[in-house]
C-alpha positions in Angstrom: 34.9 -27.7 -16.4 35.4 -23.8 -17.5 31.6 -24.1 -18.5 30.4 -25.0 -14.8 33.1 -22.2 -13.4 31.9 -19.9 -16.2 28.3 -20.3 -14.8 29.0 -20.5 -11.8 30.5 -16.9 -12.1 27.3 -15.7 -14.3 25.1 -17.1 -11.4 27.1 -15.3 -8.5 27.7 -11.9 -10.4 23.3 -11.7 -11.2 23.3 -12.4 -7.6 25.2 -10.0 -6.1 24.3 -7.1 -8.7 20.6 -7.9 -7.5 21.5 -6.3 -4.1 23.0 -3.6 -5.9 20.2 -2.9 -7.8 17.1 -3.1 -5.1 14.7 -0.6 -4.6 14.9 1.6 -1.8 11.3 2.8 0.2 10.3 5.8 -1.6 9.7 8.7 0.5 7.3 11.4 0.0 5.8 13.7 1.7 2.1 12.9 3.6 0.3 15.8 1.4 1.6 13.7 -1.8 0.5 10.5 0.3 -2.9 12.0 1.2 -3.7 13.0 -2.3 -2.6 9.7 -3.6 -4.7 7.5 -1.5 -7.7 9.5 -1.9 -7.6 9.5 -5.2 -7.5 5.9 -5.7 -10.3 5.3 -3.2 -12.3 8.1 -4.6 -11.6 6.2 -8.3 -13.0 2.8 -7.0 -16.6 2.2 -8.3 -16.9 -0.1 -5.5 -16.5 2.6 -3.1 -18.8 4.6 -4.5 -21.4 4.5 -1.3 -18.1 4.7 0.9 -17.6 7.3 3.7 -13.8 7.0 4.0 -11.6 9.3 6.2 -7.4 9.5 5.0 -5.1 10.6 7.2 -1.2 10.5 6.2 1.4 10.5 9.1 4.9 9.9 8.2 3.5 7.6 5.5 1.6 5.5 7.8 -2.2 5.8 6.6 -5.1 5.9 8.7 -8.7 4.8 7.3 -11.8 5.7 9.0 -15.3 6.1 8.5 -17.4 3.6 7.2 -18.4 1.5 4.6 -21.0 -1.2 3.3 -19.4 -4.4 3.4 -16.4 -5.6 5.0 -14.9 -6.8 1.5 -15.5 -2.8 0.4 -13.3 -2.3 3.9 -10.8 -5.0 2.2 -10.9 -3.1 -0.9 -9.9 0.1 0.7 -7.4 -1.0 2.9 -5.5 -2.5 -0.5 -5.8 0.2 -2.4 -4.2 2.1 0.5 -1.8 0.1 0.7 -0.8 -0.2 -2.9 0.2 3.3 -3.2 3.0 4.7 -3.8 5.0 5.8 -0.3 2.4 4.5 2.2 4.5 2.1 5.0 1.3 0.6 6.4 -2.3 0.9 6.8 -4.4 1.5 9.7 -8.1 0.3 9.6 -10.7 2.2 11.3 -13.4 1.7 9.0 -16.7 0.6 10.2 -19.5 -1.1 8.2 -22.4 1.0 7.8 -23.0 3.6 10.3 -22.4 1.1 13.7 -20.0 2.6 16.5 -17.0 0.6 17.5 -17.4 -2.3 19.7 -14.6 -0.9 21.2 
């Protein structure tokens, strides 16, 4: 019985020292932001051919511009996402050189 209370104990402490130890959102500033996402798109071979705007707000990034596929659009927009201090991801890349529909 002291085994199962002894593990028991164990499972609760990892638990509770998990909350303890979370992550909180880093914060940086949009410059750092900015710098960060455009070097990770600029680093991308298959982004190469890519026109792609960044704009940092907050740590909210916009993407515009344009692109030649819709998977290089997908490609951007996790790579954007992936770094470091960005909160989300706006999209406003187009494929090729076509206006929005909108």
């Amino acid at each position: 019985m002291t085994l199962k209370r002894s593990l028991a104990v164990l499972v609760l402490a990892a638990g509770l020292s998990g909350g303890a130890l979370a992550q909180k959102p880093v914060l940086l500033d949009d410059e750092s932001i900015f710098a960060a996402v455009e070097e990770v798109l600029h680093g991308a071979p298959a982004l190469a051919a890519a026109r792609i705007t960044v704009r940092s707000q907050d740590g909210f990034v916009t993407l515009s511009g344009s692109a030649d596929t819709q998977k290089d659009i997908a490609t951007a927009v996790r790579l954007a996402s992936g770094v470091r201090g960005v909160t989300g991801v706006k999209n406003e890349i187009r494929v090729g050189d076509r206006p929005s529909r909108a």
